[in-house]
N, C-alpha and C positions, 0 to 999 in steps of 0.2 A: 504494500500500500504506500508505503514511505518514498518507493523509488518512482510509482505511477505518479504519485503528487511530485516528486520534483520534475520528474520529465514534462509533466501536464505544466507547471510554472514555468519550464526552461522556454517549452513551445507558446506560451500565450506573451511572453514581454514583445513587447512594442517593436517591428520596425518601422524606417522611417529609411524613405527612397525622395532624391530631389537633384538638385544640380547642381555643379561645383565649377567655377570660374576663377582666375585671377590674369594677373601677369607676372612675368621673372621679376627677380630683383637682383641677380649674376646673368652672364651670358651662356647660354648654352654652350657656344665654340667657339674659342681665342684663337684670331689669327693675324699674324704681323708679315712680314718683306723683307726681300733681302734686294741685293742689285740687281740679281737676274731674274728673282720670281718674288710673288705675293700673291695672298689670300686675302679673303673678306669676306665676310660674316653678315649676311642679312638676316638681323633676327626679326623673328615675327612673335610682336608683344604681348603675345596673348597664352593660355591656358583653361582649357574648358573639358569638362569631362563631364560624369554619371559619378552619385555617390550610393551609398547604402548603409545602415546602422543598424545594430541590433543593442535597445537600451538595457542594461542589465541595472540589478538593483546596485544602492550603495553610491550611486552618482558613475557607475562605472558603463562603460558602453565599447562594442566593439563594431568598428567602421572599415570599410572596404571601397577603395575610388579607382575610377577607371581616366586617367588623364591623360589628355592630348596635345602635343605643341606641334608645330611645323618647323623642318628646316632648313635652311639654303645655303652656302656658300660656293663664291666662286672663288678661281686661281689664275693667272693672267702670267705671261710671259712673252720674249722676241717674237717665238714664233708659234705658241702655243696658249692655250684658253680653255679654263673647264668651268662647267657648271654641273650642281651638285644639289638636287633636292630630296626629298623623302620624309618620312614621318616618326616620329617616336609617341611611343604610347609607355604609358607609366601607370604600375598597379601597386599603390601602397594600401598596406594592411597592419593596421592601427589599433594598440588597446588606448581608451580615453577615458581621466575621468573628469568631472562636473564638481565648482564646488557648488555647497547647499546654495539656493536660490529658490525665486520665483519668477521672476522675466528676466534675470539678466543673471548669467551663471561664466563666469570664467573657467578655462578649463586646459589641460595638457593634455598630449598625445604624443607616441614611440611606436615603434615598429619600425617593419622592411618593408623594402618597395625594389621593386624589378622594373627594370626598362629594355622594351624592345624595340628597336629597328624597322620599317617596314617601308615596302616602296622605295627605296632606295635607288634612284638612278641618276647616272652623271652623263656628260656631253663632254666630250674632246673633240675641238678643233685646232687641227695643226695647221700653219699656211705657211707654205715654201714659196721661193721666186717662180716653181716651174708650177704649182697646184695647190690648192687646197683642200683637206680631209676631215672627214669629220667622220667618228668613232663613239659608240653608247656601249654601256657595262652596265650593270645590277652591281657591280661589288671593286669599288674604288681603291686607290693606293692606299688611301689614306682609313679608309676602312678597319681596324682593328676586330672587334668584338660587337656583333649585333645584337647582342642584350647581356646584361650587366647588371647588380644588384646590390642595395646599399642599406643603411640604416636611415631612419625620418624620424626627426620629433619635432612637433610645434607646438606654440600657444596660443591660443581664443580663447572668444568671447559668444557665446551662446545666447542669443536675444529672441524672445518668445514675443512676434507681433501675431494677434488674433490664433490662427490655424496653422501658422506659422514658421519656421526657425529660419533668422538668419545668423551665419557663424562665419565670420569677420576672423584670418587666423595669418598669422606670420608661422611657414616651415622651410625648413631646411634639412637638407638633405647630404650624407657622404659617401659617394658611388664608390664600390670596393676596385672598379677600373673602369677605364674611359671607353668609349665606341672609336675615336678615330686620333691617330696618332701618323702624322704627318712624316715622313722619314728624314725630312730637311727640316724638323721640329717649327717650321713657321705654323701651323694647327694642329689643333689636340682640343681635344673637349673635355670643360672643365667638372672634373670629380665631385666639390661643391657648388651645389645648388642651394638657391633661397627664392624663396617665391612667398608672392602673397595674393590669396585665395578666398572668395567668401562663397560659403555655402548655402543654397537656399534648398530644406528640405522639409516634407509635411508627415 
């Protein structure tokens, strides 16, 4: 009887599904120049996903987000020119807890988070005095590791409008290794992340 009542309480706590947004607050990918080549780095300032929570008692809750950013760079040289876009997708998985409140509740969150790679395609064009060529890959020089995994913790703010939650949170992130490591070290994508994120969930 003991074990049906816990399991019957573990399946009736609340979740609570909605949508998660912000922008970086580090660059996804550093890139610098030297005399005969250079990179650069168009970031795109945004971050948007799906989130999901299962509230447990005690102020404690455990939350699971599906996040998305976009990314581009190109590399430019004499006689040579790449372009480089694709997608990373980010799944951190979170213990949180809540302190006591009634509309406004501050609160911490830890866990791992995995990042993957996806779409990944580049464009080489070479242009000689006799022609020019132009060459596509799925998996670039500069490509190291297409998914990679880290530790996250942040802090928010839990705000209860009407039917509501929105959660206002400052995280950051330390990737155990990078996705792409330049072999003339002018790019490499940086291990710490910080981003900031507000979640809207019912």
């Amino acid at each position: 009887m003991l074990l049906s009542l816990g399991a019957a309480s573990a399946f009736s706590q609340p979740f609570s599904f909605g949508v998660k947004a912000g922008v970086p607050l580090t660059d996804f990918l550093a890139a610098a120049r030297s005399q005969s080549f250079s990179f650069s780095a168009n970031a795109h300032r945004y971050i948007a996903g799906a989130t999901v929570e299962l509230r447990l008692p005690l102020g404690l809750a455990i939350e699971a987000d599906v996040l998305y950013r976009r990314l581009n760079y190109e590399g430019s040289g004499s006689s040579l020119s790449s372009q480089t876009t694709g997608n990373a997708w980010e799944f951190p998985l979170l213990a949180k807890y809540r302190l006591p409140g009634k509309l406004v509740r501050p609160y911490v969150d830890a866990g791992l988070a995995w990042d993957t790679l996806s779409g990944v395609s580049q464009t080489i064009r070479t242009v000689l005095p006799t022609a020019a060529t132009t060459a596509a890959s799925s998996n670039p020089a500069e490509l190291k590791k297409s998914t990679t995994s880290g530790f996250v913790m942040g802090v928010g703010v839990d705000i209860k409008v009407l039917l509501i939650h929105l959660s206002p949170e400052i995280r950051y992130t330390r990737w155990g290794s990078q996705h792409f490591i330049d072999p003339s070290g002018l790019l490499h994508s940086n291990q710490s992340q910080a981003e900031f994120l507000v979640g809207i969930t019912f």
